[in-house]
N, C-alpha and C positions, 0 to 999 in steps of 0.2 A: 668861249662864253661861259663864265662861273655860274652856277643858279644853284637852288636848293637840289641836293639828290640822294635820295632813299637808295640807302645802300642795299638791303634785301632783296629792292626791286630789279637793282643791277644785275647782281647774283644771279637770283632767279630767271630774268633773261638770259644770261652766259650760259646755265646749263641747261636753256632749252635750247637755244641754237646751237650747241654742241652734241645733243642728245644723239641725234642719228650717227655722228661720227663716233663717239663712246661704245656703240651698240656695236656697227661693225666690226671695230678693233677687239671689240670684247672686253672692255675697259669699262668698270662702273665709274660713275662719276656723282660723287652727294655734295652736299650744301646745307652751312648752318651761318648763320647771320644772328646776330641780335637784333632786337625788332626795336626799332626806333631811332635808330643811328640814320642820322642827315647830316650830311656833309654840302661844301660850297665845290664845286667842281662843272666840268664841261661832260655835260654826260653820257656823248658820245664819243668820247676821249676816254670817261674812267672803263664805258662799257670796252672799247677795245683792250686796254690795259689786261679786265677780267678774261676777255676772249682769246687774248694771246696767252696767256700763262696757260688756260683750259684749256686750248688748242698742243702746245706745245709738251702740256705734261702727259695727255693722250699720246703723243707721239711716241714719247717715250717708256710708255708704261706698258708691259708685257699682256699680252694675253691672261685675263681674269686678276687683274690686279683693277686696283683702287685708286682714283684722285680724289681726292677731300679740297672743299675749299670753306673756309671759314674767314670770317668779319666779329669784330670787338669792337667795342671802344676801351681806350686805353689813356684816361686821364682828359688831356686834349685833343688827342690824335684819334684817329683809324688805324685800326694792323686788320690788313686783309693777307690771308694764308694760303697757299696753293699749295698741296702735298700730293708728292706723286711716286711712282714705286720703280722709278728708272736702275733702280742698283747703286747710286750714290754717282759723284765725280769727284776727277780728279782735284789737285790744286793749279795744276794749268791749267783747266778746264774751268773751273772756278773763275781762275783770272782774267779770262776770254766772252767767258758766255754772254756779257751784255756788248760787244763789240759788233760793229756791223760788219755784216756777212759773215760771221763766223758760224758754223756750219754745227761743229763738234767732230771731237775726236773719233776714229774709229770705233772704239768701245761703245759711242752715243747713236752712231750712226746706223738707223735700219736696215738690216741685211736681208731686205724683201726681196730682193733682185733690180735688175737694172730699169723695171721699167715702174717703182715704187716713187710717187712722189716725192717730193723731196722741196723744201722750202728754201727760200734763198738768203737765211741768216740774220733778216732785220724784225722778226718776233719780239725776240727778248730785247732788241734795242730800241727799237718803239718803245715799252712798256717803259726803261729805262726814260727815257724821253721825254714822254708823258708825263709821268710820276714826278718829276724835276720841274717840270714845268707849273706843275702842283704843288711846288715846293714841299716833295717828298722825299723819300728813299727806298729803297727796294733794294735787297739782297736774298741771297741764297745761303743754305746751308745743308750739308749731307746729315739727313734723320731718315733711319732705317722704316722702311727698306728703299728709301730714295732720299730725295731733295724736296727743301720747303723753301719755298721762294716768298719771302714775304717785303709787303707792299706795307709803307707807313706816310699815312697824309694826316696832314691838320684835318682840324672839323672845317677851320675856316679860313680857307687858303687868298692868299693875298692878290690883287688883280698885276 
């Protein structure tokens, strides 16, 4: 269901329901948004989209490292940024991550021990899913000291 949605607002929900998980890991997690950006979107759709990438890049982000997540407007679109300090991936890794169930490569995979959580691969492909369905796109790329996963939707997505 498309309606008007305040993108700061979305934000700023992500990284409160994520707060207690950042805390644990020991993972700070900020947020910068421009203020006034409304988009046509389902907004319990774009919130999951921001929840997964949040969730996802905690996972992967070391003990006292940083996820950044920023929103623009960008002519007609949205570019929303997820930046996280995973150590970069591979180009197979690359090629897989929005795949369902795809897990990640050893290097990706937390080495807490056997009895660590562990999610079962449709994160990043939701988000893909979503985002298309919004007549978006979303990719990744390796920027030190991790990956920026960025999300690109119109202002005003089509029904």
């Amino acid at each position: 269901t498309l309606q008007p949605v305040v993108l700061a607002d979305v934000v700023s929900e992500a990284l409160a329901s994520v707060d207690a998980v950042a805390r644990a890991s020991g993972v700070t997690v900020r947020g910068s948004v421009d203020q006034g950006i409304v988009l046509s979107a389902d907004p319990a759709e774009l919130s999951r989209v921001v929840d997964n990438l949040l969730i996802n890049a905690i996972r992967h982000t070391p003990w006292d490292g940083v996820v950044d997540v920023s929103g623009r407007l960008a002519g007609d679109q949205v570019e929303l940024s997820v930046r996280d300090a995973c150590g970069g991936l591979s180009g197979e890794d690359m090629e897989r991550l929005f795949d369902v169930g795809w897990q990640g490569s050893p290097a990706r995979t937390p080495s807490t021990g056997p009895t660590a959580p562990r999610g079962a691969g449709l994160g990043l492909a939701i988000v893909r899913g979503i985002v298309e369905a919004h007549h978006g796109r979303v990719a990744v790329a390796n920027e030190a000291p991790g990956c920026r996963f960025d999300v690109v939707l119109p202002l005003a997505a089509s029904a």
